[in-house]
C-alpha positions in Angstrom: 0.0 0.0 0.0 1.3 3.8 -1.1 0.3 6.8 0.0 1.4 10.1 -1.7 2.0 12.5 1.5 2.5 15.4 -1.1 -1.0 15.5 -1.5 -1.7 16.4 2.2 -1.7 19.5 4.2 1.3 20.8 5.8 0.4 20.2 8.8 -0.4 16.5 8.4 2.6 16.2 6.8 4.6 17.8 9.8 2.9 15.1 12.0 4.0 11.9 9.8 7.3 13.3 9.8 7.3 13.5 13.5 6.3 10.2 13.7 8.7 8.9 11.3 11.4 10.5 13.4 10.5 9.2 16.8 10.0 5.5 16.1 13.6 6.2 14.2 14.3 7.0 17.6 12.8 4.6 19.2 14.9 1.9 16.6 18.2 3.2 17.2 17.7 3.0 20.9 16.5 -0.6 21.0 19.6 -1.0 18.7 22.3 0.5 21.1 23.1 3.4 18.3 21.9 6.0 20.3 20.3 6.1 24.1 17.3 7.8 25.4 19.6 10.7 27.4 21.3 11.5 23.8 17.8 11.8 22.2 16.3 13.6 24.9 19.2 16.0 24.0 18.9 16.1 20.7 14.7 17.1 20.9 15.2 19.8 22.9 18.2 21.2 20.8 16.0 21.2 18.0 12.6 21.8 18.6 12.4 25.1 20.8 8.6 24.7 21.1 7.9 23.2 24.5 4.3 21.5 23.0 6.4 19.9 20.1 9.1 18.5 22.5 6.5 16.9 25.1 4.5 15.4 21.6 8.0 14.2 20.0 8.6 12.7 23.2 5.3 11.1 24.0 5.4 9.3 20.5 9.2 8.5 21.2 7.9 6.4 24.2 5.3 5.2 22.6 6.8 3.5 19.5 9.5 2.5 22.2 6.7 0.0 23.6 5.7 -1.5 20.4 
């Protein structure tokens, strides 16, 4: 199944990108390349908006479960 994300809003496409990030995260942690202090780090160097940081870090935890 393909989806075409061009064809969505912006801001849809800011969320699947957010997502695709986080369970990134989430793999490189289970994987030993990176660990949860370093991308802690790395969201709040980043993303300056408080709201983004807690919702990057809520899916972070979340794809971290799966």
């Amino acid at each position: 199944m393909s989806y075409n994300i061009a064809t969505k809003s912006k801001q849809e496409q800011e969320t699947i990108q957010y997502d695709l990030m986080s369970s990134y995260w989430a793999y490189k942690e289970r994987r030993g390349l990176m660990s949860k202090p370093e991308i802690f780090k790395y969201i709040h160097q980043h993303f300056s908006d408080s709201a983004l940081q807690d919702h990057l870090i809520q899916r972070y935890e979340y794809y971290k479960t799966q």
